[in-house]
Structures are given as structure tokens and as C-alpha cells.
C-alpha positions in Angstrom: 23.6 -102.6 19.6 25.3 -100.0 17.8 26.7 -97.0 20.0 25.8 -93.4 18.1 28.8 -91.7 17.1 29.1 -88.2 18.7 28.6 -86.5 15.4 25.0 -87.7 15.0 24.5 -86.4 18.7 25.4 -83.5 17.4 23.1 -83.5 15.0 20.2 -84.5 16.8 20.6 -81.4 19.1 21.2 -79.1 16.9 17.7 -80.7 14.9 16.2 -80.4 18.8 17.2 -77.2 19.4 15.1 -75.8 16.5 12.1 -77.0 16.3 11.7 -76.1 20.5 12.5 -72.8 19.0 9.6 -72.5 16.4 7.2 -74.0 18.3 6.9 -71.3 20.7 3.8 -71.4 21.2 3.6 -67.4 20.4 6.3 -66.6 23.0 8.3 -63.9 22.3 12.4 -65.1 21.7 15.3 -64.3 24.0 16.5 -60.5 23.8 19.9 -61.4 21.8 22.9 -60.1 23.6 24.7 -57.0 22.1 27.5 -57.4 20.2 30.5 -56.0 21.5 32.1 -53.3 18.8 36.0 -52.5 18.9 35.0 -48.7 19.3 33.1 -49.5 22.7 29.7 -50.9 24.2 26.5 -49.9 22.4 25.0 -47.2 25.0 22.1 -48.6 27.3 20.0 -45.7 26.6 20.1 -43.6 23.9 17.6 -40.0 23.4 16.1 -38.5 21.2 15.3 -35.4 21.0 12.4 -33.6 19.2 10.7 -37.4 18.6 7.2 -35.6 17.5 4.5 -37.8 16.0 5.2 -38.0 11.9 8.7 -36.1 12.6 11.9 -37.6 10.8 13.7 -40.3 12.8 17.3 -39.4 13.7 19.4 -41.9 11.8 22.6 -42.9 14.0 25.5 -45.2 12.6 26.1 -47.7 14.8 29.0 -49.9 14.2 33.1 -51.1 14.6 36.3 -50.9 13.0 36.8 -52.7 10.3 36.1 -57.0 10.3 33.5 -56.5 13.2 30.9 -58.9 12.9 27.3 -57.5 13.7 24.7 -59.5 14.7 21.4 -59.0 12.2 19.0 -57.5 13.8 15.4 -59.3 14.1 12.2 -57.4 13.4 9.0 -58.4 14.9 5.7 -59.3 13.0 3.1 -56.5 12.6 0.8 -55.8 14.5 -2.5 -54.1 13.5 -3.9 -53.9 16.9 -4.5 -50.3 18.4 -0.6 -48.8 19.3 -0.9 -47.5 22.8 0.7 -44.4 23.5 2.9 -44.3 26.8 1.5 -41.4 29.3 3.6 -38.3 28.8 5.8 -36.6 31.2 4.7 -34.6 34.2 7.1 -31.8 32.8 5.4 -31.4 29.5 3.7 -28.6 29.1 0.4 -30.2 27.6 -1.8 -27.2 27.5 0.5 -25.3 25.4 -0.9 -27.1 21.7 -4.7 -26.4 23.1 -6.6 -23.5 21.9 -8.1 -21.5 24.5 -10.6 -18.9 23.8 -9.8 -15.5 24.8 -11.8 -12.9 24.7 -11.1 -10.3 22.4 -9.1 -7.3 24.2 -7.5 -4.0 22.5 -4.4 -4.1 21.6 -1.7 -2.5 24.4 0.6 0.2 23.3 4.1 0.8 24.7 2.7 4.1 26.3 -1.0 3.6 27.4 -2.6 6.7 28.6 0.2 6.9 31.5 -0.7 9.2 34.4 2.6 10.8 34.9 6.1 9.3 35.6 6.2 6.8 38.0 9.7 5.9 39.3 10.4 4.7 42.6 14.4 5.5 42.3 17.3 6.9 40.3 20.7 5.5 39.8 24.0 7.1 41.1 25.9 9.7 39.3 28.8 8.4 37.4 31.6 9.0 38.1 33.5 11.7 35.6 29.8 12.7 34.2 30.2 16.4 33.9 26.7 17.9 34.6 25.1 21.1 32.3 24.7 23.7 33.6 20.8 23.3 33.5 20.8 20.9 36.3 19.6 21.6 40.0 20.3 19.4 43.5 17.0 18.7 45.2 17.0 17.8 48.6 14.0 18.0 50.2 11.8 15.7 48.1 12.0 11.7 47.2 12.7 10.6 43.5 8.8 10.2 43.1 7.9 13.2 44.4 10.2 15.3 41.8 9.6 12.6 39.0 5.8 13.5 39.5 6.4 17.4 39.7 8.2 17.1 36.1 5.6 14.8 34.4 3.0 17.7 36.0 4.5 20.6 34.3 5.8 19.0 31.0 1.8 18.0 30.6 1.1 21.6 31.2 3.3 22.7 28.7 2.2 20.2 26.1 5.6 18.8 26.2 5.3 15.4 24.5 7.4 12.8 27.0 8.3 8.9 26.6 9.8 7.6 30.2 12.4 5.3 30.7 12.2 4.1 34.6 15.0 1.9 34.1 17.4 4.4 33.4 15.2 7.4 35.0 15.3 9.5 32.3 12.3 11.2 30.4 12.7 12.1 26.4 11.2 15.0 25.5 9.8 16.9 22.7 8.4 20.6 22.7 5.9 21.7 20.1 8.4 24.2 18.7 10.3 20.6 17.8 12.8 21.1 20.2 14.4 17.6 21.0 15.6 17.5 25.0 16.4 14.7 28.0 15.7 14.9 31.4 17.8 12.7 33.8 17.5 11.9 37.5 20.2 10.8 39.5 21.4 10.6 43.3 24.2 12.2 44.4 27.3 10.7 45.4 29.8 10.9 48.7 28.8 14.4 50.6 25.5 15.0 48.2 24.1 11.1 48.4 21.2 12.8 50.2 19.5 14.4 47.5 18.5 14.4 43.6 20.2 15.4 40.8 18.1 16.7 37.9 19.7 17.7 34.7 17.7 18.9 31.6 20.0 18.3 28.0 18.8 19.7 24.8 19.7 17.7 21.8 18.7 19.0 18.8 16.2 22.2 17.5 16.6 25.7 18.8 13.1 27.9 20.0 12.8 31.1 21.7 10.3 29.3 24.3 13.1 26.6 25.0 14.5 28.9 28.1 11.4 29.5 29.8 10.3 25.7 28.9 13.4 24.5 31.0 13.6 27.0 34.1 9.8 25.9 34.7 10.9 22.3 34.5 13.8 22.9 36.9 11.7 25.1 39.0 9.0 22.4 39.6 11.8 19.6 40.5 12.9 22.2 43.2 9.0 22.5 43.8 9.3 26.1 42.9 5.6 27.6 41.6 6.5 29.3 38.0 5.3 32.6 37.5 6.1 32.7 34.0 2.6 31.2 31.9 2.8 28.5 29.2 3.6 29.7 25.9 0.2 30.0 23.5 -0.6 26.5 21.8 -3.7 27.1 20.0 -6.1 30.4 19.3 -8.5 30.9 18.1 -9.3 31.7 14.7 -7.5 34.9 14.0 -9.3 38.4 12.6 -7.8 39.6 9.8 -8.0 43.6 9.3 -8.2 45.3 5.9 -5.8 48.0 7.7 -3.0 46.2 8.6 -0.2 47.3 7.0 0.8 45.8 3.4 4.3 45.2 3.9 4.4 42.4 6.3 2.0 40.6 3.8 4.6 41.2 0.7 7.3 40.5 3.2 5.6 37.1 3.7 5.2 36.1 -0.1 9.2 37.1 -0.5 9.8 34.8 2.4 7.6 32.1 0.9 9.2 32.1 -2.1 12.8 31.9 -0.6 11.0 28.8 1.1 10.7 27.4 -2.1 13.6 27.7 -3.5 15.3 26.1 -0.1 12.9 23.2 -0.7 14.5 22.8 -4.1 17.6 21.3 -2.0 18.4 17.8 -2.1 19.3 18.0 2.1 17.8 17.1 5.0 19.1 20.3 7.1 17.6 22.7 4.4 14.4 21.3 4.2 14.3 21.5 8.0 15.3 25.0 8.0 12.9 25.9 5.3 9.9 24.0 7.1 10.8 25.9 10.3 10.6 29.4 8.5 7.5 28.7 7.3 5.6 27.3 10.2 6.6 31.2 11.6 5.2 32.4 8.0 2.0 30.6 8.9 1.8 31.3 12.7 -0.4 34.9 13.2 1.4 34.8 16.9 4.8 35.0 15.2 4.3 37.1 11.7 0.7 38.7 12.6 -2.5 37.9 11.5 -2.8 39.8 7.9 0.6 37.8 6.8 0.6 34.8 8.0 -3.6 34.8 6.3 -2.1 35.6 2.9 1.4 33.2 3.1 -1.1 30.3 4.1 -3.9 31.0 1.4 -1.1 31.0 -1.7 0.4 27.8 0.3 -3.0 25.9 -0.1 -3.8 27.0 -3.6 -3.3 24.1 -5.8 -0.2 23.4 -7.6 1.6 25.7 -5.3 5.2 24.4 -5.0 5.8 25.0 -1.1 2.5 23.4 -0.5 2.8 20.4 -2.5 6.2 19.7 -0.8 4.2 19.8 2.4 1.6 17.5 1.7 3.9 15.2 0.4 5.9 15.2 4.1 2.6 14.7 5.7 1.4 12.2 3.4 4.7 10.1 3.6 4.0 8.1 7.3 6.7 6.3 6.4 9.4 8.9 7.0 11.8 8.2 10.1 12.1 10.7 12.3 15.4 10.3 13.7 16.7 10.4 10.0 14.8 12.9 8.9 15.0 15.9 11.9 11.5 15.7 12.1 10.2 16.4 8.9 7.2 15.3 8.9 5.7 16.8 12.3 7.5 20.5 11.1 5.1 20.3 7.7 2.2 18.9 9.8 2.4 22.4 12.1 2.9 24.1 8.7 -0.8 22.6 7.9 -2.3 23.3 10.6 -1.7 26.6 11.1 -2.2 27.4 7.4 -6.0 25.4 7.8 -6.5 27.2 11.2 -5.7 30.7 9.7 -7.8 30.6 6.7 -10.6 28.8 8.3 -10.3 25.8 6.2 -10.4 26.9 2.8 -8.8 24.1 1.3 -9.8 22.4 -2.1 -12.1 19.2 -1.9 -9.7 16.8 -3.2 -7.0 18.2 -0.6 -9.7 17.4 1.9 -10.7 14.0 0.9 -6.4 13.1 0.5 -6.1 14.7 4.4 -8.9 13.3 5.9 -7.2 9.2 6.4 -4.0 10.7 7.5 -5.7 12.9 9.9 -8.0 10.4 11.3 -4.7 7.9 11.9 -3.3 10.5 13.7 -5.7 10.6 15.8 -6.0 7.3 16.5 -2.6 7.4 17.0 -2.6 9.1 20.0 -0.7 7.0 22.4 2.0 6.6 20.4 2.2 10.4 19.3 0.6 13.1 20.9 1.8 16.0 19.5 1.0 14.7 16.0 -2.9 13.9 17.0 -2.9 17.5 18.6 -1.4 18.7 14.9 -3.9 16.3 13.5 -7.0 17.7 15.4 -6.2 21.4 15.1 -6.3 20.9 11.4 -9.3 18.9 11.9 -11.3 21.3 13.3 -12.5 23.5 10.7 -12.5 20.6 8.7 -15.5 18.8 10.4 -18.7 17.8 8.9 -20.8 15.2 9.7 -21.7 14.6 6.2 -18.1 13.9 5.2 -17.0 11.8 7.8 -17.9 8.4 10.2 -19.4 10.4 13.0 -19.2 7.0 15.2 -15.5 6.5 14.6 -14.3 9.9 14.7 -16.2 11.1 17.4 -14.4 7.9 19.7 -10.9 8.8 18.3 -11.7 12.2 19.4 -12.9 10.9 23.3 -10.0 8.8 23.1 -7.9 12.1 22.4 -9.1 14.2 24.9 -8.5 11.1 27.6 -4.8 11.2 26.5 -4.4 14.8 26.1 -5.6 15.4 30.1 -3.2 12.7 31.2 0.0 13.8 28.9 -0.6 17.0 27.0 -3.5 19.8 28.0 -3.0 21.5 24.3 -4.2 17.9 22.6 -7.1 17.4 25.3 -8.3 21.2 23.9 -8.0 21.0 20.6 -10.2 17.6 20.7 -12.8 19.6 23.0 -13.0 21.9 20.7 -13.9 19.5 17.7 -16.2 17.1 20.2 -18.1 20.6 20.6 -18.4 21.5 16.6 -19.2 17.7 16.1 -21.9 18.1 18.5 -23.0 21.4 17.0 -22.4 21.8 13.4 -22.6 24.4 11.5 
């Protein structure tokens, strides 16, 4: 018998070899080895990050210098059986993609109806930080004990304040718009044992400014002031027939030099002319007789000084720190030309006040002394016909709340509306 020659052996296995192969019998094949690339083994594990179900795959170019043979890679037959889904990680937050019901919860401010300035300490004094000469060394009391004496008399004094614990410091705003700090710090080497306060005024100038600051000092020492609060709010003033007639015409001269300041394209005039006439309009500055006729021809329509006025208070959109204040100088204008003439102000003034006002209001947290503005020129404004009693009536609760914590002129003034709201006229 014939021997086979090795080649057919060969053959045979080779013939051998693949139908054990395709008869399987559904086993899956051998992993094939990876191919070795001139640039380095193909890493074990490979990531990927942000792999989210229907995301874009990350496309990565796999592959050797130049003449490296690649083996082809082998795909597997579909499968239209249900894919399971490998448990996720213990580190994954799953609760994060699952809507959970809240219940529904007003909105906080940045200053919530605080009662007072709660600090627990103040930083060191720098060193090479000359101090004004408005500053006092407390000794016998704790940083708490003096923050809370200065948050007691600035709400006395209707002295709007926003704290900053971090940095112990308190800015402050008087009704006369008089822009000030107050810092607290401890003392350093032989004076470590006390508190440093120092009061700095930064911009606005008002007769009431000295008094304002040696009661604030005074209380840090936890000195009683003697000297009253200056008057916030009257009541509506009485106008005599026998005053004399020359403050009156003084009054219109100085209105129109008002006007013609508010003519100027600049910021600093129009501050300076709102400033002059918020003393035009104030009986307690001017007296009663002129500051009754500058606010009537100021609310007469198509008046030049009181257009420009309404337009400031109109304008919400006007930045205060660009502006010096514009907008709360010709709100105090209005008010105390409203309050001095008893609200004798045109209908369709009234119905374009009334939404500012009433956002002022519910403003409050944000900006007290504008909701006290607000309601002072509220007041003789008020008539249930005119207005959402429900709403307005809340905004005015709300008011009062924040005026006893922060400022006692805004908690009267809104008393004093709650009352005519309750009893109309």
C-alpha cells in the first residue's frame, strides 16, 4: 500500500481543523490573542468616561507604525434577546435623576428678616491700617455684645444695614442717603484685649450724619445717647394762610434752578439737584407753607422737575452704585411731595405709581428704606376700591415684621397704612 505523502497530511488537517471549528455546536470561539503593535501592547482596560445610554461612543485609533499587520476583528451574531444591564456602582449617586416632590416653600432672600448682627468674632487689625478718627476701643464687652448694641441703635435710627460676618463689617445707609461702614476688629500686641470699632463715611454729606455716628459709637462703648433720633415721618403738616410769602417764592426760584440743574447730562448734578429738592419738599427743612407750594407745582402734570422724578422712580433698573443713588433721592422727593399735599396727585400718576409702589413693598428684605419711601407715599394714597386689599394688606404685615427687626421708621409708616386700610375714609 501506498504511503500518503506529507503534503496530503497536510491537507487533511488543515480540512480537519475546520469543520471541528464550524461545528461548534453553538460554542462561542477562542478569544484571539492581541496582536502586538510596534508602538506598544494594546492596554488591558481601557475607560470611558461619560458612557450615558444613547451618548456618542468615544472613537480611539488603535494601531502600529507602518507594515503592522492587524488581526480583523470578529463580530458576534445578534442577539434580540432582552440586553441586561450590569448593576451600577455603589458610588453613583442614583437618586440624583429622580424627581422628588417638594413642597412648595417661599423663596429665601440674602437678608431674611434678620434680628440684629450676629457675629461671634472679629479679625485682627492690620497691620499699617490707620484708623479715623471716628473709631473707639471697647473693652469691657465681647464682639457679640457690641455687634448687638450697633445693630440696636442703627434699627432705631432707621439706618438701613447689610452685615458681612465674615469680614465683620456692617454697610450702612442713612435716610438722608448718607453711604457709611462700620468695622470691628481686635486689637493687636498691648490692646489684644479689647474691640476696635471704627465708623467710615463713604459718600453723601447730612447735617444728622454727626449725631447718627456719636450714638453709634456711644452704644459700642454701651454709652445711653441722650441726643433723640432725628424725625423720620410727621404727620401731615398744617399749612397757615399767614405764613410769610417769601419762603414760598423763595421755594419756586429754587425749584426752578432745580430744573435747570436737571437739564445736565451728569450724574453729580442730578444728585445735587435731587438733594435740594427733597429739602424743597421736606416741611421740617423749608417749613410747611413752602415746601406745600414747591410739592403742588412739582406734581402738576407736565411739570419738568416732576417728570424727571417719576421717570427715576419709574426706572428700577437704574444701579445704584453708578448712579449715587438716584433713584432712592427722587423716591424721598415723592414722598414727601405726596405726604405734604395730602395726595393730590392726578389719577393717571396714581394708577403709573401704584406697581412700583406695591414692588417696593414687597421688596422689603432686600430694601428697607425704599419700602419705607414706598409706604409713606402710600399712605394717603390708599383706597380699598383701587387696590388688591388681600395682597396689599400682606405686603404691608410683611413690612411692619421687617421694619421692627431692621428699621422702626418702615414698621411706622406700614402701621400707619394697616390702620387707614382697616378704616377708610
Amino acid at each position: 500500500s501506498l504511503k500518503p505523502s506529507r503534503s496530503i497530511k497536510s491537507n487533511y488537517k488543515r480540512i480537519t481543523m475546520s469543520s471541528g471549528s464550524d461545528n461548534n455546536n453553538g460554542k462561542q470561539p477562542k478569544k484571539p490573542t492581541t496582536p502586538s503593535f510596534a508602538v506598544g501592547p494594546v492596554p488591558v482596560k481601557i475607560k470611558h468616561s461619560g458612557a450615558n445610554d444613547g451618548g456618542e461612543e468615544v472613537t480611539r485609533r488603535v494601531g502600529g507604525g507602518p507594515g503592522t499587520a492587524v488581526a480583523a476583528p470578529r463580530f458576534a451574531n445578534p442577539s434580540f434577546n432582552p440586553i441586561r444591564m450590569a448593576p451600577l456602582s455603589s458610588t453613583l449617586n442614583t437618586q440624583q435623576n429622580k424627581p422628588q416632590i417638594q413642597p412648595i416653600q417661599t423663596p429665601q432672600r440674602k437678608s431674611t428678616q434678620p434680628s440684629g448682627w450676629k457675629i461671634h468674632d472679629a479679625p485682627t487689625l492690620p497691620e499699617f491700617h490707620p484708623l479715623e478718627r471716628t473709631a473707639v476701643f471697647v473693652t469691657d464687652a465681647s464682639v457679640p455684645d457690641v455687634a448687638s448694641r450697633i445693630s440696636n441703635v442703627l434699627r432705631e435710627r432707621s439706618i438701613q444695614a447689610t452685615y458681612d460676618n465674615s469680614k465683620a463689617k456692617a454697610k450702612c445707609m442713612t435716610v438722608d442717603q448718607v453711604d457709611f461702614r462700620i468695622r470691628l476688629y481686635r486689637g493687636r500686641n498691648q490692646y489684644s484685649h479689647g474691640i476696635i470699632v471704627e465708623v467710615q463715611r463713604r459718600f453723601g454729606a447730612s447735617l444728622n450724619f454727626q449725631s447718627d455716628t456719636t450714638a453709634i459709637l456711644h452704644a459700642a462703648e454701651g454709652i445711653e445717647d441722650l441726643m433723640p433720633p432725628p424725625p423720620t415721618s410727621l404727620g401731615l403738616p398744617v399749612v397757615s394762610d399767614t405764613e410769610d410769602d417769601t419762603d414760598s417764592e423763595s421755594s419756586m426760584v429754587s425749584l426752578q434752578i432745580v430744573a435747570n440743574m436737571l437739564r445736565s447730562p451728569l450724574s453729580d448734578t442730578y444728585y445735587l439737584a435731587l438733594q435740594t429738592l427733597s429739602s424743597l419738599t421736606d416741611p421740617n427743612k423749608i417749613g410747611n407753607s413752602a415746601a406745600f407750594k414747591a410739592s403742588v407745582a412739582m406734581l402738576e402734570p407736565d411739570n419738568e422737575v416732576g417728570d424727571k422724578v417719576i421717570s427715576f422712580v419709574v426706572d428700577a433698573k437704574l444701579d445704584p452704585e453708578e448712579t449715587f443713588g438716584l433713584r432712592v433721592l427722587a423716591m424721598t422727593c415723592l414722598s414727601n411731595a405726596v405726604s405734604v399735599t395730602n395726595g393730590r396727585v392726578s389719577t393717571l400718576l396714581q394708577e403709573k405709581l401704584r406697581p412700583v409702589l406695591f414692588t417696593e413693598l414687597k421688596n422689603v428684605n432686600d430694601n428697607p428704606q425704599m419700602a419705607y419711601l414706598a409706604a409713606k407715599c402710600f399712605y394717603p394714597l390708599i383706597s380699598q376700591a383701587h387696590h388688591n386689599y388681600t395682597e396689599l394688606y400682606t405686603a404691608l404685615e410683611n413690612a411692619q415684621s421687617v421694619g421692627n427687626a431692621r428699621h422702626v421708621a418702615l414698621a411706622r409708616e406700614a402701621e400707619r397704612c394697616l390702620q387707614r386700610l382697616n378704616n377708610p375714609r
